[in-house]
C-alpha beads as a LAMMPS data file, in Angstrom:
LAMMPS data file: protein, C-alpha beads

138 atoms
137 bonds

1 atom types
1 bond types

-500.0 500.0 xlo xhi
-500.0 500.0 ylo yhi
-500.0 500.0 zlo zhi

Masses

1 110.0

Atoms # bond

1 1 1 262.993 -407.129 -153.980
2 1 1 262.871 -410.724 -155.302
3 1 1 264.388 -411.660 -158.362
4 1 1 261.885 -411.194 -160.767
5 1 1 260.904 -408.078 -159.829
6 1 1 264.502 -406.888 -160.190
7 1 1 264.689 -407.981 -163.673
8 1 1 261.507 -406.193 -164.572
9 1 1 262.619 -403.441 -163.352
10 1 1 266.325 -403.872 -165.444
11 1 1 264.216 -404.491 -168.555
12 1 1 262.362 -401.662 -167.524
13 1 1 265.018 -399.234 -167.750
14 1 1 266.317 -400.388 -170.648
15 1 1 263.507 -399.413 -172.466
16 1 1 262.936 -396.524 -174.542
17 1 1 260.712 -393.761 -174.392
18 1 1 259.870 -394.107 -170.893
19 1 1 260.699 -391.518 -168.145
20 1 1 261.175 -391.146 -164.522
21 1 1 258.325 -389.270 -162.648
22 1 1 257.482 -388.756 -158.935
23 1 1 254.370 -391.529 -159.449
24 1 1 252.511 -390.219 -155.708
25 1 1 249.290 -388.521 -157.781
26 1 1 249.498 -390.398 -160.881
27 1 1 249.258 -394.252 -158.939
28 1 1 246.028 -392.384 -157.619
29 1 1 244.925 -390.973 -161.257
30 1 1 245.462 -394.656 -163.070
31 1 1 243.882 -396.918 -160.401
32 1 1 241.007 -394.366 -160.667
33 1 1 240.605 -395.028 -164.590
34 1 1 241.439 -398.609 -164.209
35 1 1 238.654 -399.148 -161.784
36 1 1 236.233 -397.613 -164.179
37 1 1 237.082 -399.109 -167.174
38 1 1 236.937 -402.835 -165.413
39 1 1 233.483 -401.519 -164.520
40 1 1 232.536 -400.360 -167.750
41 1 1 233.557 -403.868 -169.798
42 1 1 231.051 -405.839 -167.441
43 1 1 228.164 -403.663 -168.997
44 1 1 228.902 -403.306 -172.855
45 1 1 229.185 -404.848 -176.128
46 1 1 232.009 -407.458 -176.997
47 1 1 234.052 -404.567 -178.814
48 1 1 233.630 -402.059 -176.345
49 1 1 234.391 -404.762 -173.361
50 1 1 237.377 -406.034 -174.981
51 1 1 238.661 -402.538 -175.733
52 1 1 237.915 -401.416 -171.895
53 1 1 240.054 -404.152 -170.706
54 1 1 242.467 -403.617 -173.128
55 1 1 242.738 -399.711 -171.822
56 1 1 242.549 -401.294 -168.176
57 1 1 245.470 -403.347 -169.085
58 1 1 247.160 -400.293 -170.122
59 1 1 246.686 -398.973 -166.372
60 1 1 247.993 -401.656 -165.034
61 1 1 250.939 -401.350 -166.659
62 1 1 251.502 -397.677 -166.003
63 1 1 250.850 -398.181 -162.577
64 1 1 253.682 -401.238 -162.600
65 1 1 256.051 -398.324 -163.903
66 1 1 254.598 -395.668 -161.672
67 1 1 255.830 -398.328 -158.717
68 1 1 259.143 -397.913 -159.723
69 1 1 259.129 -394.296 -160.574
70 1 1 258.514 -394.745 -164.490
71 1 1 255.815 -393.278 -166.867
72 1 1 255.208 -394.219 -170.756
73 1 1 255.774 -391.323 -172.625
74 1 1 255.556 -392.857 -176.085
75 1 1 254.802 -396.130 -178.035
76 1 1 252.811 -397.584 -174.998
77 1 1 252.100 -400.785 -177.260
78 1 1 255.576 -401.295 -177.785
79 1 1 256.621 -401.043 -174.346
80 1 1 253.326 -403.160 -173.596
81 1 1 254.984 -406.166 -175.804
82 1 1 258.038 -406.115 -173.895
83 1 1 256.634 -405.917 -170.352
84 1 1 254.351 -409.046 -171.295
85 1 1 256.690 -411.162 -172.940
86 1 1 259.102 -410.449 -170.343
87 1 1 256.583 -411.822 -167.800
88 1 1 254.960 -414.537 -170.073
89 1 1 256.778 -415.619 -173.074
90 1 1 253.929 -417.580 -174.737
91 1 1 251.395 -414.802 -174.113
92 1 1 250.727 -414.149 -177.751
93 1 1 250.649 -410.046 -176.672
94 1 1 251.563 -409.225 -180.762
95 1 1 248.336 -410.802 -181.874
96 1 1 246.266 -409.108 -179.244
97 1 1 247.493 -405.517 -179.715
98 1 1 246.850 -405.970 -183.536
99 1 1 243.653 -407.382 -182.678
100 1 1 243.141 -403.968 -180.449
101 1 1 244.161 -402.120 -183.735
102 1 1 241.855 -403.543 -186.080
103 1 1 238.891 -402.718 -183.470
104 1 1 239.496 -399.661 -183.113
105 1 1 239.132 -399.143 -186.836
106 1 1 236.179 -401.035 -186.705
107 1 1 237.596 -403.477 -189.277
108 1 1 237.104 -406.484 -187.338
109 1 1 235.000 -407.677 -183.972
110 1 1 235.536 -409.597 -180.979
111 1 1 235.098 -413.237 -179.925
112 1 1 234.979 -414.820 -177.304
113 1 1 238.579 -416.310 -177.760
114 1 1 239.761 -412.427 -177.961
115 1 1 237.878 -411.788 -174.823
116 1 1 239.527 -414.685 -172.799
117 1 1 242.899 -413.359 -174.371
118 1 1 242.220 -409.573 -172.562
119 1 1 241.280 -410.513 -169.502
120 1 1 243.969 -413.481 -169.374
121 1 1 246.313 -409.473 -170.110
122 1 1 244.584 -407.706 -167.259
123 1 1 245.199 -410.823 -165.023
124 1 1 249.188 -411.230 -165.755
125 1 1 249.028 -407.560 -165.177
126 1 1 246.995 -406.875 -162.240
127 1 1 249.021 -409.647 -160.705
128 1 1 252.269 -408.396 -161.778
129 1 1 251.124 -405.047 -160.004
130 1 1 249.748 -407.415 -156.715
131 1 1 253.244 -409.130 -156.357
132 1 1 255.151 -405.554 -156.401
133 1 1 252.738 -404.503 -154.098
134 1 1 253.610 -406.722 -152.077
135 1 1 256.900 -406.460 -151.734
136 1 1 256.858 -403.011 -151.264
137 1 1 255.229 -403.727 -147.886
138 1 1 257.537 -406.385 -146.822

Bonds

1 1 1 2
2 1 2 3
3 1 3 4
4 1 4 5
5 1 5 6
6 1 6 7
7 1 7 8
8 1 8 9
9 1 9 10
10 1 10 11
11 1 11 12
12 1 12 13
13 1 13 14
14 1 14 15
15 1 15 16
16 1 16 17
17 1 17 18
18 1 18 19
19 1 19 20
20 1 20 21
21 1 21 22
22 1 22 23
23 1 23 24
24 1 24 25
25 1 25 26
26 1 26 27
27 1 27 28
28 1 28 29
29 1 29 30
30 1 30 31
31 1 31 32
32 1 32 33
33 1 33 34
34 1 34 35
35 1 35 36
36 1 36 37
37 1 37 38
38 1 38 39
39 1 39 40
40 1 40 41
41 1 41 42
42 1 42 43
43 1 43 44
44 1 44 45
45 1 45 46
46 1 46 47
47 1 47 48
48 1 48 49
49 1 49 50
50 1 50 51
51 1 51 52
52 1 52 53
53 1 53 54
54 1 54 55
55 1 55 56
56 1 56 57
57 1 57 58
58 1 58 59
59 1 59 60
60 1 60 61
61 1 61 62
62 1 62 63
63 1 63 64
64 1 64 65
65 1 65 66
66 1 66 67
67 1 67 68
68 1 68 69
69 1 69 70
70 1 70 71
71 1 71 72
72 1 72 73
73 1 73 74
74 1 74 75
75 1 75 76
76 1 76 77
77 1 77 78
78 1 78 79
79 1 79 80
80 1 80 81
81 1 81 82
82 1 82 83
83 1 83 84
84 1 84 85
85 1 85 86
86 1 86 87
87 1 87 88
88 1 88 89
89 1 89 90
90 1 90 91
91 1 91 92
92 1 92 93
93 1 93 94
94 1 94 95
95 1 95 96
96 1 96 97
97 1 97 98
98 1 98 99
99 1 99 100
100 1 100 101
101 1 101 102
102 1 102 103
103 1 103 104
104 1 104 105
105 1 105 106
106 1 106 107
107 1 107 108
108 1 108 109
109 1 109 110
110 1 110 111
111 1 111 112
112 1 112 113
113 1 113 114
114 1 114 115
115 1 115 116
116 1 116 117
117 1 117 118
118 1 118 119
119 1 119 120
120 1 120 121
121 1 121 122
122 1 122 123
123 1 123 124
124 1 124 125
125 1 125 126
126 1 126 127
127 1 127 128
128 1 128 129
129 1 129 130
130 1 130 131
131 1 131 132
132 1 132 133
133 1 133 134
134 1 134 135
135 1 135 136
136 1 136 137
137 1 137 138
């Protein structure tokens, strides 16, 4: 395990409100709903593209803890913050989960600079989750 990946996983455990879990059927369950939702935000509306890649960012992070044996059990955007500016401190994560927020309540709508923010999310993520994939093959 390199060094980064051993922090993570420090930080990880440090956390709050997550708990251990055998991950073998829920890495299946979450790449199965990731898949679909990346599939879903290349056929919809702004709002409904940036919140399915939003909810596929999600996955990716579950799956990131399900690698190490970990599951969200409460306050996923919370945890969410921490994972990404652990991994990216200039990712501005707080003004993209408010963003997410506001959405959902349908009190504001998407741009195109809050679409390049998502999928610049599911990208740290998915290749967060492609590097510990990785290494669990080495």
């Amino acid at each position: 395990m390199n060094p980064e990946t051993s922090e993570l996983l420090s930080l990880l455990r440090k956390l709050p409100l997550i708990v251990e879990v055998d991950p073998r059927i829920e890495i299946e369950k979450q790449e199965e709903t990731r898949v679909r939702l990346l599939k879903r935000a290349s056929t919809v509306i702004e709002d409904e593209k940036f919140l399915a890649l939003y909810d596929a960012s999600m996955r990716s992070l579950e799956i990131i803890l399900l690698f190490h044996s970990l599951k969200l059990r409460d306050m996923p955007h919370r945890i969410l913050k921490d994972v990404v500016k652990f991994l990216n401190p200039n990712f501005q994560i707080d003004n993209l989960v408010a963003k997410r927020h506001q959405i959902k309540k349908n009190q504001k709508t998407v741009d195109q600079k809050d679409l390049d923010q998502v999928i610049a999310l599911e990208f740290l993520l998915a290749n967060t989750l492609l590097k510990i994939r990785s290494q669990l093959r080495e």
